[in-house]
N, C-alpha and C positions, 0 to 999 in steps of 0.2 A: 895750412895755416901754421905749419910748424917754424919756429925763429920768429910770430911777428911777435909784436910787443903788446900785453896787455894795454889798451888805453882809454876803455870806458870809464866816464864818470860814476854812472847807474847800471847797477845788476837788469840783468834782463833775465826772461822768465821762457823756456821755452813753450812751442806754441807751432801749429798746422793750422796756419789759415789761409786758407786762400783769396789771395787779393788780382787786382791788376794794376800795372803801371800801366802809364800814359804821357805820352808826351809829343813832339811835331804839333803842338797847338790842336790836341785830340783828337790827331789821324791817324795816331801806331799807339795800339794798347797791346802790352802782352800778358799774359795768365802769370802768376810766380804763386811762388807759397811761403809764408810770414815765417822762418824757421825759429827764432829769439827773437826779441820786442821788449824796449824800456821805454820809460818816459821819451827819451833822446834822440832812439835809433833802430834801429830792427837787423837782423839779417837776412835777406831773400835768395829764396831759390829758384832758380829757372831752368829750362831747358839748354840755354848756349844764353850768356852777356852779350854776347856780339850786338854789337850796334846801339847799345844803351846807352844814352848821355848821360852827362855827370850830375844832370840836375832832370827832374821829372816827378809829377805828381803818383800817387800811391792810394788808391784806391780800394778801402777795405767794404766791404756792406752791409750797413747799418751806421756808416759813421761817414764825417767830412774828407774830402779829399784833402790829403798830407802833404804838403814838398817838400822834396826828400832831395838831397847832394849826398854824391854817391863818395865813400870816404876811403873804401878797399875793393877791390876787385877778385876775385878768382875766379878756374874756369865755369861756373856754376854759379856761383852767389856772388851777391854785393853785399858790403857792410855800407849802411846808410845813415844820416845824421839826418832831423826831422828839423826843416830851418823855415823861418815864416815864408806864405807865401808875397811871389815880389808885387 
């Protein structure tokens, strides 16, 4: 993440939670884990992004399912912006 540009609105707080994404209309879930979390956005950690869409729900438990657009990439994490769902 070296050179990107600061561009959160909201401080996030870090955080190990483990959530799932979801997405294909709730036929591909994968494990990540919540690394920072604001109002806004969160950043996730996974095993490989590959194959992740830009948009997908976020699944933590004990709360509602989130949809989330995905706003940065690297080989590991997504930066993610929490947008209503459509």
């Amino acid at each position: 993440m070296l050179g990107r540009r600061e561009q959160r609105l909201q401080p996030r707080r870090n955080t190990m939670i483990v959530a799932t994404v979801v997405f294909d209309n709730g036929r591909t879930r994968l494990d990540c884990v919540i690394r920072n979390l604001s109002e806004g956005g969160a950043k996730l950690e996974f095993a490989t992004v590959r194959g992740i869409p830009q948009a997908f729900d976020l699944l933590v438990p004990g709360h509602r399912p989130q949809h989330c657009r995905v706003a940065w990439r690297a080989l590991k994490e997504l930066g993610v912006q929490f947008t209503p769902s459509a």
